[in-house]
Backbone and ligand atoms as CSV (ligand in chain L), in Angstrom:
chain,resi,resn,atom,element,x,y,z
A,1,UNK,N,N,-33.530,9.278,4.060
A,1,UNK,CA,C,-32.982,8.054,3.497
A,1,UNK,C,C,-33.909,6.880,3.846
A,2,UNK,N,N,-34.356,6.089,2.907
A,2,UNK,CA,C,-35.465,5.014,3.066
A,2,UNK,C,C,-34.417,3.783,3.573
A,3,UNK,N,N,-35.155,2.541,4.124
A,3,UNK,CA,C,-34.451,1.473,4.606
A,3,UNK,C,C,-33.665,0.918,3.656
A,4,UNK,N,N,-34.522,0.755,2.554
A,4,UNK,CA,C,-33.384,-0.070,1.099
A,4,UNK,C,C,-32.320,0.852,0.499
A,5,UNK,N,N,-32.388,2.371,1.273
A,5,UNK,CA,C,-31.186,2.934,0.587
A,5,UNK,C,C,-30.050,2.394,1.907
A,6,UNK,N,N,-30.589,2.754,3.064
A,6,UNK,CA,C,-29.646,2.406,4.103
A,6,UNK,C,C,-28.433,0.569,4.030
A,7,UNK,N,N,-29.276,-0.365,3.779
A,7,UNK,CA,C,-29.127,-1.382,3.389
A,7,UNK,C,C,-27.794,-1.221,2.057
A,8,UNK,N,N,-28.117,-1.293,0.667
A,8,UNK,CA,C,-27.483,-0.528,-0.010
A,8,UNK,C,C,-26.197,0.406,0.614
A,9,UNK,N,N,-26.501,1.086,0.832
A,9,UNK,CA,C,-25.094,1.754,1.364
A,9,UNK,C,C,-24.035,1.001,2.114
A,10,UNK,N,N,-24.873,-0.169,3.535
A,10,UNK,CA,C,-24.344,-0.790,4.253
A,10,UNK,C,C,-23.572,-1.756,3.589
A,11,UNK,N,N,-24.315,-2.377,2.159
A,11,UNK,CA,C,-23.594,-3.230,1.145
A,11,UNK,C,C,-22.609,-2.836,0.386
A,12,UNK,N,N,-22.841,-1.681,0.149
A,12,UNK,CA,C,-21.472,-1.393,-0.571
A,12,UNK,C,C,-20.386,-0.915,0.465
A,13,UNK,N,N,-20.522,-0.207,1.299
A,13,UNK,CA,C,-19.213,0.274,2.750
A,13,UNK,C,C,-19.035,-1.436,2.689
A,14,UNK,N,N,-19.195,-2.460,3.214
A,14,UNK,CA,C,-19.218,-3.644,3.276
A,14,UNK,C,C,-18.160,-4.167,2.419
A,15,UNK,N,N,-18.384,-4.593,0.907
A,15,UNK,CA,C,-17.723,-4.547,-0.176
A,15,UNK,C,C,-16.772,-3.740,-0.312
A,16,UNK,N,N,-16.587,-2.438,-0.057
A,16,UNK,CA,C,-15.340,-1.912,-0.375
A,16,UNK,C,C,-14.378,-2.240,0.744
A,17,UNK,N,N,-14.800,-2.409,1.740
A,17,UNK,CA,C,-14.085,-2.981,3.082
A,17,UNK,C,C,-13.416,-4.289,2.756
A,18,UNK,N,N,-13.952,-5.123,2.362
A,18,UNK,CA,C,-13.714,-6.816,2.069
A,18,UNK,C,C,-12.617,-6.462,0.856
A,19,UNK,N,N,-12.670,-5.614,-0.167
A,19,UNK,CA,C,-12.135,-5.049,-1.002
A,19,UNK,C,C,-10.327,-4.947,-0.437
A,20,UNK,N,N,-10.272,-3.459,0.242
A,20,UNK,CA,C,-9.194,-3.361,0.938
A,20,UNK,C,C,-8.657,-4.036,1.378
A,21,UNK,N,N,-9.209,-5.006,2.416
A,21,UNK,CA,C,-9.141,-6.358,3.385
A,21,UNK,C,C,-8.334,-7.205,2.322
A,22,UNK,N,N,-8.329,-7.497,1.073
A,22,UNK,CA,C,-8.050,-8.664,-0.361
A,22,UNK,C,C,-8.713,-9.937,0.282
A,23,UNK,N,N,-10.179,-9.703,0.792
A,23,UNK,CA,C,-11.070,-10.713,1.086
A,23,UNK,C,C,-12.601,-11.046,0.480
A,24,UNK,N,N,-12.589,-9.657,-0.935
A,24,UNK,CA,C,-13.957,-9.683,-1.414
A,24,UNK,C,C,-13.669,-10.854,-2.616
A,25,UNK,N,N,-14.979,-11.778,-2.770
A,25,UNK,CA,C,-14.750,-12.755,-3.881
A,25,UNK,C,C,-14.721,-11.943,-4.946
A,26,UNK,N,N,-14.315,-13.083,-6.024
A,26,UNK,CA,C,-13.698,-12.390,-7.473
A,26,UNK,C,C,-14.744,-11.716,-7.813
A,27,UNK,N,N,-16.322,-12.476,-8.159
A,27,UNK,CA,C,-16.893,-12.477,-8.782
A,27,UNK,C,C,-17.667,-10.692,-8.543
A,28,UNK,N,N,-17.541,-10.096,-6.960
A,28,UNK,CA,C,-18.180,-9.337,-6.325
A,28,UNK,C,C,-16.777,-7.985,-6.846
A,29,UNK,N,N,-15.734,-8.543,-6.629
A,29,UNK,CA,C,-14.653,-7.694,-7.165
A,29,UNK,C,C,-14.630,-7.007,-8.844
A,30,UNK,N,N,-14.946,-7.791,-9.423
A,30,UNK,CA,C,-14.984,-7.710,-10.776
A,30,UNK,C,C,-16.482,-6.552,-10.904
A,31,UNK,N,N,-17.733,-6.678,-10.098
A,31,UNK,CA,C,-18.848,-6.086,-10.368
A,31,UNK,C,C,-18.092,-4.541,-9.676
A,32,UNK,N,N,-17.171,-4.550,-8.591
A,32,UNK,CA,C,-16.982,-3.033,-7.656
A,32,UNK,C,C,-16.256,-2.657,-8.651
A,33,UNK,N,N,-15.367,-3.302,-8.903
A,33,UNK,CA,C,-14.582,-1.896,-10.398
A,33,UNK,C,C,-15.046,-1.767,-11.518
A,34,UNK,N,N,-15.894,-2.382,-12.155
A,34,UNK,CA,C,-16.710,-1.968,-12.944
A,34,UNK,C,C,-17.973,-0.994,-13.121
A,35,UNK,N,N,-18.615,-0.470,-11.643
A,35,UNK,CA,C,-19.343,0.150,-11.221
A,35,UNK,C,C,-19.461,1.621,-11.666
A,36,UNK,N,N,-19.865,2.643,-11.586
A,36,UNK,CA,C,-19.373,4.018,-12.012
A,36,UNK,C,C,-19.098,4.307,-10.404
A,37,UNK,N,N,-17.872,5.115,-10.119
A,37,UNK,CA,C,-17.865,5.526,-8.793
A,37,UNK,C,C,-18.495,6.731,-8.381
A,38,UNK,N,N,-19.163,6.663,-7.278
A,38,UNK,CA,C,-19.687,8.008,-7.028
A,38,UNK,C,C,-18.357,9.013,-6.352
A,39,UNK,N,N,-18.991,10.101,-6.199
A,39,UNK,CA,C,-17.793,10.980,-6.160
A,39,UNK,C,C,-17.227,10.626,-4.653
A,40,UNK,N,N,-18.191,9.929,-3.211
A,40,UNK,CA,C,-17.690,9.939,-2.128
A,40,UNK,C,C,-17.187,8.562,-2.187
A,41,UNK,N,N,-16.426,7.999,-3.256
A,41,UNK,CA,C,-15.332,6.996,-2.824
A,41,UNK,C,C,-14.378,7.257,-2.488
A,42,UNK,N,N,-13.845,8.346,-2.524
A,42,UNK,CA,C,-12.328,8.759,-1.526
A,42,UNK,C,C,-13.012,8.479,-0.549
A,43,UNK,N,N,-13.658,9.245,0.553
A,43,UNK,CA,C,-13.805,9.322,1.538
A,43,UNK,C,C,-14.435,8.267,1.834
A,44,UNK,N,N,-15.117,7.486,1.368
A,44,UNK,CA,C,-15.485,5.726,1.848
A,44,UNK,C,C,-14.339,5.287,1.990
A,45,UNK,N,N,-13.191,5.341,1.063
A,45,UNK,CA,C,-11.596,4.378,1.199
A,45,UNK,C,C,-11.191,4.697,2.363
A,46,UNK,N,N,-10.853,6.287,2.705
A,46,UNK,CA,C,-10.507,6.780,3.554
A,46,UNK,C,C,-11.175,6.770,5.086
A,47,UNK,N,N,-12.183,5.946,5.166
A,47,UNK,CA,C,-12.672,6.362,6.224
A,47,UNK,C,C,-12.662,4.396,6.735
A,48,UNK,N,N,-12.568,4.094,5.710
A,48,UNK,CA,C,-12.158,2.546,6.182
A,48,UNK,C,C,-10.830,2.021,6.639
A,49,UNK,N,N,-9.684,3.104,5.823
A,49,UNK,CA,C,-8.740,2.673,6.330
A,49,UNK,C,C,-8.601,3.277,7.916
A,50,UNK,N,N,-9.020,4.292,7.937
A,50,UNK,CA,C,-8.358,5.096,9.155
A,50,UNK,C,C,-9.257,4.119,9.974
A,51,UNK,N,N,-10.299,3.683,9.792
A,51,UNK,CA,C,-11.051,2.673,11.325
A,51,UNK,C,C,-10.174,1.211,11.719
A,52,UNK,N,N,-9.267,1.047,9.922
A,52,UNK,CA,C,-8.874,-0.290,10.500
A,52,UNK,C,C,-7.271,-0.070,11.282
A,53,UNK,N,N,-6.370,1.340,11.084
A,53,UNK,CA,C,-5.094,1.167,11.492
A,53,UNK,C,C,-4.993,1.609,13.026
A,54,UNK,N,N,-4.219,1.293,14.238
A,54,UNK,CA,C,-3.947,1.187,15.438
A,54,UNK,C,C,-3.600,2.550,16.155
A,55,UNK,N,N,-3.715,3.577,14.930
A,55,UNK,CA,C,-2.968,4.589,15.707
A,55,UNK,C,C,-4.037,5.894,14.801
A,56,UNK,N,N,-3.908,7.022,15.177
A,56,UNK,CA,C,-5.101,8.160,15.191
A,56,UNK,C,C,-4.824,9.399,14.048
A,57,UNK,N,N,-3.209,9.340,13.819
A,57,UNK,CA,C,-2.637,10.372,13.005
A,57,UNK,C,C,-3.496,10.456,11.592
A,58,UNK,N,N,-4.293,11.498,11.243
A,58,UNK,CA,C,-5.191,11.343,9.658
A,58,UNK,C,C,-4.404,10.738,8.930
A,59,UNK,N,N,-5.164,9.491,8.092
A,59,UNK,CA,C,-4.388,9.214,6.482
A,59,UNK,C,C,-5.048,10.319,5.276
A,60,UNK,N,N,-3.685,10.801,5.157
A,60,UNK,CA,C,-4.335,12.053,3.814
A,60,UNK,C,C,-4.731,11.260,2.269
A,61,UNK,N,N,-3.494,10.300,2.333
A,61,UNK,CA,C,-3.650,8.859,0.889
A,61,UNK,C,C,-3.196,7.817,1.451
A,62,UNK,N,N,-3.732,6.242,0.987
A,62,UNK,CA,C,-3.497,5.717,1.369
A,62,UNK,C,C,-2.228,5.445,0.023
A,63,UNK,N,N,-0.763,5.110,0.294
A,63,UNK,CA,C,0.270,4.833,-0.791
A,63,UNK,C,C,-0.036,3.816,-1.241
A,64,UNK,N,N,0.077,2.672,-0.319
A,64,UNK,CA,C,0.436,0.872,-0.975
A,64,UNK,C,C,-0.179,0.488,-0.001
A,65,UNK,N,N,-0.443,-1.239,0.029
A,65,UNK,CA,C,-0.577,-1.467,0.924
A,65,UNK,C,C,0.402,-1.502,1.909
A,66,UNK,N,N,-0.218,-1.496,3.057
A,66,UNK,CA,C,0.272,-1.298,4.562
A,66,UNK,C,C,1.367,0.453,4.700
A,67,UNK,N,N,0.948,0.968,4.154
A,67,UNK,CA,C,1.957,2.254,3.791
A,67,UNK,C,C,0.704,3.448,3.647
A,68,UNK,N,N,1.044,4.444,4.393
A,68,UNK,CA,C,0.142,5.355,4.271
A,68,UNK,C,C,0.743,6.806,4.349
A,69,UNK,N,N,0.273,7.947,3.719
A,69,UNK,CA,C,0.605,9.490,3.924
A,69,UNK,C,C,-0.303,9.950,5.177
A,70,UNK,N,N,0.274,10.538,5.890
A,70,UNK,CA,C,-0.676,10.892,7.491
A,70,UNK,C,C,-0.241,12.318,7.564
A,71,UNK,N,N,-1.312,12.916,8.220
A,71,UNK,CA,C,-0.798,14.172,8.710
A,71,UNK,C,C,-0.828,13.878,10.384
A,72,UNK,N,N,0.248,14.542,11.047
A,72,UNK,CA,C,0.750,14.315,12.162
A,72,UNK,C,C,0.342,15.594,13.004
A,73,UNK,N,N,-0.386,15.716,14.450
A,73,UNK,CA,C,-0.661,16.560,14.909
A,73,UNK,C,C,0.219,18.154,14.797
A,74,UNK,N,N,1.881,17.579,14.668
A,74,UNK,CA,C,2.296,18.829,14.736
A,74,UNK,C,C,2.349,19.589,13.240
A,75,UNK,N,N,1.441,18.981,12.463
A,75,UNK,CA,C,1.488,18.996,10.636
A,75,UNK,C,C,2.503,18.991,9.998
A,76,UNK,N,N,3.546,18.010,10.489
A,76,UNK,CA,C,3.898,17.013,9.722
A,76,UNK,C,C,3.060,15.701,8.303
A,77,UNK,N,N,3.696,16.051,7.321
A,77,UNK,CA,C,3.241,15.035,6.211
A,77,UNK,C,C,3.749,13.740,6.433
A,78,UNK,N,N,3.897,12.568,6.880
A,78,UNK,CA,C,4.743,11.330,6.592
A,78,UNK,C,C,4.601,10.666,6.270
A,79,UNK,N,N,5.116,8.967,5.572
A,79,UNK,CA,C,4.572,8.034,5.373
A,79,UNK,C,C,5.121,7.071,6.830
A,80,UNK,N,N,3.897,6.563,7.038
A,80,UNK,CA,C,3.716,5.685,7.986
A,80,UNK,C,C,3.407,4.338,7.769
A,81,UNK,N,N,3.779,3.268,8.012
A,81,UNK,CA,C,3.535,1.504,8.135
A,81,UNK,C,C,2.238,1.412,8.991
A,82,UNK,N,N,1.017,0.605,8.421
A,82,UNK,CA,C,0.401,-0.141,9.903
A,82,UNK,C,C,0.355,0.112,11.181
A,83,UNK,N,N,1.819,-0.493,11.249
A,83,UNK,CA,C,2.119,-1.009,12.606
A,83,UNK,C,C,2.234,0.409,13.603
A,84,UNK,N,N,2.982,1.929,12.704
A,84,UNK,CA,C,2.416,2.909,13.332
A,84,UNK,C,C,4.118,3.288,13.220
A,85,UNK,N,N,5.381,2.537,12.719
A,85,UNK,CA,C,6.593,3.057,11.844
A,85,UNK,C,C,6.517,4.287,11.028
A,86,UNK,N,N,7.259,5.537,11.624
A,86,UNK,CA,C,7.184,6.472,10.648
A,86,UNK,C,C,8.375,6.830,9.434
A,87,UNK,N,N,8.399,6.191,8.275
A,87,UNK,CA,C,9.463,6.470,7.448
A,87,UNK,C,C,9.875,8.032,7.173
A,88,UNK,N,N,9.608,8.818,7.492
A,88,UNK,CA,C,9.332,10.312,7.393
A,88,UNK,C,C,9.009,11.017,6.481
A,89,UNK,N,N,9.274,12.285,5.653
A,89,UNK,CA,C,8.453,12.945,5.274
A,89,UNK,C,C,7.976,12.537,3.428
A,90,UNK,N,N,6.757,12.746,3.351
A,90,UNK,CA,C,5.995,11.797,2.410
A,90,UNK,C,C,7.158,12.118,0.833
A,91,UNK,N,N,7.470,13.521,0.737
A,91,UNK,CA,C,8.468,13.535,-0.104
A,91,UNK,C,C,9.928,13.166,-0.744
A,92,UNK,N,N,9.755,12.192,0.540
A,92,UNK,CA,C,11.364,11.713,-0.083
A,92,UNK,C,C,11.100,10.103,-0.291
A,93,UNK,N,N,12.157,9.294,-0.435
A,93,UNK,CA,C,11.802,8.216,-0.897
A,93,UNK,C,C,11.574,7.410,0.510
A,94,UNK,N,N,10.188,6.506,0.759
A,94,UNK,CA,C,10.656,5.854,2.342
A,94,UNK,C,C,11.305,5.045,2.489
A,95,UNK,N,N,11.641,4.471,0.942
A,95,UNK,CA,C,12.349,3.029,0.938
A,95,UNK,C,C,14.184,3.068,1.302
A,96,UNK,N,N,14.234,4.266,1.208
A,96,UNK,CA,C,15.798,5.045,1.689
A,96,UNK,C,C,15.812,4.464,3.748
A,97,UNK,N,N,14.364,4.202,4.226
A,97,UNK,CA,C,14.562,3.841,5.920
A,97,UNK,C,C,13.999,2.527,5.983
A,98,UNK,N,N,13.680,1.509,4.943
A,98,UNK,CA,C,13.578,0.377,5.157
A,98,UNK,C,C,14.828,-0.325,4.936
A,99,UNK,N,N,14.481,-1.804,5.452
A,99,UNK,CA,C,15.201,-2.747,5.464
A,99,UNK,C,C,15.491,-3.166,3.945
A,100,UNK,N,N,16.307,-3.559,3.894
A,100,UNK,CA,C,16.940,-3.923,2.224
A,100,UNK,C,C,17.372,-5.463,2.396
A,101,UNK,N,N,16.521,-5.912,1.743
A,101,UNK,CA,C,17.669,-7.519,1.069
A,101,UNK,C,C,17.650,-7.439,-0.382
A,102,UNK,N,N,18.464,-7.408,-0.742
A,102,UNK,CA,C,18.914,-8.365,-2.275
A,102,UNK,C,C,18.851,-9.322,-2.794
A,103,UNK,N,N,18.028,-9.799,-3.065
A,103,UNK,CA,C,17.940,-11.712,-3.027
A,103,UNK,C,C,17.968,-11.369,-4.458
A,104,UNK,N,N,18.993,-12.467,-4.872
A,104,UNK,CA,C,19.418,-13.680,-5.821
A,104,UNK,C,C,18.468,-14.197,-6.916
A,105,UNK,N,N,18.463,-13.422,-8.022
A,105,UNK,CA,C,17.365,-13.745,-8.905
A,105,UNK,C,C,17.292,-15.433,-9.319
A,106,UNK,N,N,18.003,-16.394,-8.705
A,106,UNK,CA,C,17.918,-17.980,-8.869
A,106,UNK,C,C,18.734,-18.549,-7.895
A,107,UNK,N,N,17.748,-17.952,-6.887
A,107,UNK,CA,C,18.610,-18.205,-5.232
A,107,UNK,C,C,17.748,-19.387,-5.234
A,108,UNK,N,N,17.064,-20.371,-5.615
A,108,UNK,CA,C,16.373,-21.666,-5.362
A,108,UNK,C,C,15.858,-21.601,-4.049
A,109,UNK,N,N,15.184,-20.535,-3.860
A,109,UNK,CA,C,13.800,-20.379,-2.877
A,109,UNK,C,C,12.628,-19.632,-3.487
A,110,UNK,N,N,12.709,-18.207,-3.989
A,110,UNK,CA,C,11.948,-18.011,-4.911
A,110,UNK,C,C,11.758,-18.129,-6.195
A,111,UNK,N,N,13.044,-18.057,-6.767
A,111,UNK,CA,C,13.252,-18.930,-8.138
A,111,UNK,C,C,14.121,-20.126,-8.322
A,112,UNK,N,N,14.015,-20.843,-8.895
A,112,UNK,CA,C,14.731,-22.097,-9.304
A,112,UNK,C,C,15.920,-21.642,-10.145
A,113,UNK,N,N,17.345,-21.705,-9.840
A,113,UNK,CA,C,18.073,-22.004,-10.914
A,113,UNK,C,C,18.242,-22.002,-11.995
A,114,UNK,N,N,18.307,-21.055,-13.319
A,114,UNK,CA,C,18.493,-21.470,-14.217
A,114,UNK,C,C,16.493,-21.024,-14.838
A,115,UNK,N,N,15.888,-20.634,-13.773
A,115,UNK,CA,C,14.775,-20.189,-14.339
A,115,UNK,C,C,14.477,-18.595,-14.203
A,116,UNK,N,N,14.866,-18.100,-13.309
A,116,UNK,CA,C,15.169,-16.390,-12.764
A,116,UNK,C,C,15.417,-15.811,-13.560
A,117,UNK,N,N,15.965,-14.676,-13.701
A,117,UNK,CA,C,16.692,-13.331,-14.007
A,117,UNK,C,C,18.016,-13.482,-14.617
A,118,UNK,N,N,19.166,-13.330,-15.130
A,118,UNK,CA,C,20.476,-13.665,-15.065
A,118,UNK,C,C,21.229,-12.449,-13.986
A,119,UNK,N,N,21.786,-13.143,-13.041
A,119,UNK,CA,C,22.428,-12.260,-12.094
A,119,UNK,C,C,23.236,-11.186,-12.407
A,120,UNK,N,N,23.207,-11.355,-13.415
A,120,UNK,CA,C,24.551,-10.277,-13.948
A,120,UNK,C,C,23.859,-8.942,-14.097
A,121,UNK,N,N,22.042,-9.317,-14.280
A,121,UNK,CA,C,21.707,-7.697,-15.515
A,121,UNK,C,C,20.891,-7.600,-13.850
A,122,UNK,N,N,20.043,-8.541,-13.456
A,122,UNK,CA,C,18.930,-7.892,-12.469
A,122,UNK,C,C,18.832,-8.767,-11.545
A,123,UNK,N,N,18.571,-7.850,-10.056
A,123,UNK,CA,C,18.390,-8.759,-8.856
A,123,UNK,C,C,16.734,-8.286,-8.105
A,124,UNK,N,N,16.615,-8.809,-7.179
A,124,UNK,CA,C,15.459,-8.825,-6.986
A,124,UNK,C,C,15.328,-7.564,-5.396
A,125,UNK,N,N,15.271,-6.692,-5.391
A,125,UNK,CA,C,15.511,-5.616,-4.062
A,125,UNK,C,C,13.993,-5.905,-3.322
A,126,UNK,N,N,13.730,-6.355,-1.838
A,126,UNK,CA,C,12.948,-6.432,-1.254
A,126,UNK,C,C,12.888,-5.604,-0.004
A,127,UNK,N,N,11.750,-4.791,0.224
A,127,UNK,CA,C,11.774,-3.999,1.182
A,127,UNK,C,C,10.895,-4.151,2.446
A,128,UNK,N,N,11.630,-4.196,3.671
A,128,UNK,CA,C,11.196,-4.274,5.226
A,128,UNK,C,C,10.958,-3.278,6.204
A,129,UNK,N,N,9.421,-3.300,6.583
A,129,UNK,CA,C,9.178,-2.449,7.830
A,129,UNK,C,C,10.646,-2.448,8.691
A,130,UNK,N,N,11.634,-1.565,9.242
A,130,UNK,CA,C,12.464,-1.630,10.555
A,130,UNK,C,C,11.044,-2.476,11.737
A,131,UNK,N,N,10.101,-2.044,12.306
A,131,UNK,CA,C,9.436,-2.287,13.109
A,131,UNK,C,C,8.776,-3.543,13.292
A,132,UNK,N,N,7.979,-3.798,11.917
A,132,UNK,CA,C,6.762,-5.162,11.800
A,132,UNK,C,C,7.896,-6.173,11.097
A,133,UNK,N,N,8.696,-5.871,10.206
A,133,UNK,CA,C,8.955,-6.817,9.240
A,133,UNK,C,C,8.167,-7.030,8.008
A,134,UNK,N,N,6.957,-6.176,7.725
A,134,UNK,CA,C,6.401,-6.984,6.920
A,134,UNK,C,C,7.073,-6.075,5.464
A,135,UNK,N,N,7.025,-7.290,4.680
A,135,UNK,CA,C,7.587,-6.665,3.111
A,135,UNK,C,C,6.356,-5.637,2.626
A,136,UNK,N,N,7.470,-4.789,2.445
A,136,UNK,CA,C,6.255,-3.613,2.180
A,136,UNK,C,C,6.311,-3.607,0.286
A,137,UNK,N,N,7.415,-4.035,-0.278
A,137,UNK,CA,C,7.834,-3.547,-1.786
A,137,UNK,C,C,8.553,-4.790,-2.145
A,138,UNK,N,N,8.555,-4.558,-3.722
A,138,UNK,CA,C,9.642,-5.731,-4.187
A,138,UNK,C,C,9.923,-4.785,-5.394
A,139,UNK,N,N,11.198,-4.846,-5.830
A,139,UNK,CA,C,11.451,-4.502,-7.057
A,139,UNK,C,C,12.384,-5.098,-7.967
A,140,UNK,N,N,12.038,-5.766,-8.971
A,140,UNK,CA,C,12.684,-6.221,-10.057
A,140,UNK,C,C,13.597,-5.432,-10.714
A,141,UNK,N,N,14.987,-4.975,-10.467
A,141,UNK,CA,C,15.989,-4.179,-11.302
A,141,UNK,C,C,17.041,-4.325,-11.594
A,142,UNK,N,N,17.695,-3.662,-12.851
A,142,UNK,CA,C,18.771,-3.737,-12.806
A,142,UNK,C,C,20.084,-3.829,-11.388
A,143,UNK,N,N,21.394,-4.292,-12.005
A,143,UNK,CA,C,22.296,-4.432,-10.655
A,143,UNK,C,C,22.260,-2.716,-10.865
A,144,UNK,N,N,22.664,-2.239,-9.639
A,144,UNK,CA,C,23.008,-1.147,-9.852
A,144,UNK,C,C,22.164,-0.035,-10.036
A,145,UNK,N,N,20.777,-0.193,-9.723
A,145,UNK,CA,C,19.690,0.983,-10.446
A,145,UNK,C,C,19.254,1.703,-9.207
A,146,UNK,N,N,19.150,3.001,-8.722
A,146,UNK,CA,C,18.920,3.552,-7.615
A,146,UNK,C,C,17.097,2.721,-7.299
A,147,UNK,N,N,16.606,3.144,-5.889
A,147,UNK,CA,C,15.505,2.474,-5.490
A,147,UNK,C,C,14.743,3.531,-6.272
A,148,UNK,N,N,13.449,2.717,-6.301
A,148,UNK,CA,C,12.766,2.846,-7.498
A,148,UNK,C,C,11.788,4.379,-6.685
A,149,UNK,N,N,11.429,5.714,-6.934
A,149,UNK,CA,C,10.228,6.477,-6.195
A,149,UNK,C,C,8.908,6.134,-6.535
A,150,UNK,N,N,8.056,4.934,-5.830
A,150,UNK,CA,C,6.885,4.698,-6.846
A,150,UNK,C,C,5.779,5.949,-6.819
A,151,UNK,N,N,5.634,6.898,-5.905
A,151,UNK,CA,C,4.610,7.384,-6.254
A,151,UNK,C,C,4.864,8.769,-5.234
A,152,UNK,N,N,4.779,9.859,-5.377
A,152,UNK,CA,C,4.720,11.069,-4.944
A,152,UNK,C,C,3.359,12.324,-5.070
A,153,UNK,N,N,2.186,11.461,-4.309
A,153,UNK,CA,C,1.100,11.598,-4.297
A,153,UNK,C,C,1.014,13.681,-4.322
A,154,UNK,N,N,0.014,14.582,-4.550
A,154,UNK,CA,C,0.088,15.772,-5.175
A,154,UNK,C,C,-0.623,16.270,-3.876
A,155,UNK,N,N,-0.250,16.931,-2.574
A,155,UNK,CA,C,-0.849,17.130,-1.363
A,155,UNK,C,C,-0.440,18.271,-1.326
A,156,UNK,N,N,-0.258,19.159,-2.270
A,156,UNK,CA,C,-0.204,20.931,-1.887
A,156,UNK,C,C,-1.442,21.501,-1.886
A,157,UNK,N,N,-2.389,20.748,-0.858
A,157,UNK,CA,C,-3.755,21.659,-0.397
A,157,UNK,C,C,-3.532,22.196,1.131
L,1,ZN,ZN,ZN,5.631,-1.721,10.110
């Protein structure tokens, strides 16, 4: 590997980092997804997240942000928070062990009155780490609509 490939490489690990981070400028953002990907961008994603989270368990996918699929020494599948919260196993829904608020589609904090949703058809379901607090989800739904499964990543390897 010559110096200007090393460089290069260091620029793009760099960029996809700032990427993840939601700290790369637009202009640099707009050139990374437009790029052709080479085939070792999983494992660039993957190898950035696992350097930036606090705890050692492999991320197999990363889900959402702050939400990850890990395999657990005793090979366990789970989804895990950041902070190192295990919602448990990646197949069921995790949002079934978070925190739940309901907020008020013209509760006059995030929406104004009379500018929202009409309360009657849809409310606004927001979802909380038990551990960090941090909102992991939001979902716009009907009253009454079970929580939403966003994604059930395909890990029968
Ligand atoms: Zn958490």
């Amino acid at each position: 590997m010559t110096m200007s490939n090393q460089n290069s490489d260091d620029a793009k690990l760099n960029s996809i980092r700032e990427l993840i981070e939601g700290i790369l400028p637009l202009d640099q953002l707009a050139t990374l997804q437009r790029e052709m990907k080479t085939g070792d961008r999983v494992q660039i994603v993957l190898a950035i997240e696992q350097d930036r989270v606090p705890w050692s368990d492999r991320i197999l996918v990363p889900l959402q942000e702050n939400l990850y699929v890990v395999e657990r020494d005793d090979g366990a599948r789970v989804v895990k928070c950041f902070c190192g919260h295990e919602f448990g196993d990646y197949r069921l829904n995790w949002k079934e062990e978070a925190l739940v608020f309901e907020r008020h589609p013209q509760d006059g904090i995030v929406f104004q009155p009379n500018k929202g949703a009409d309360p009657v058809w849809q409310l606004l379901r927001e979802f909380y780490c038990p551990n960090c607090a941090t909102q992991l989800d939001v979902e716009p739904v009907p009253v009454g609509y079970p929580f939403v499964f966003n994604f059930l990543p395909d890990l029968e390897f």
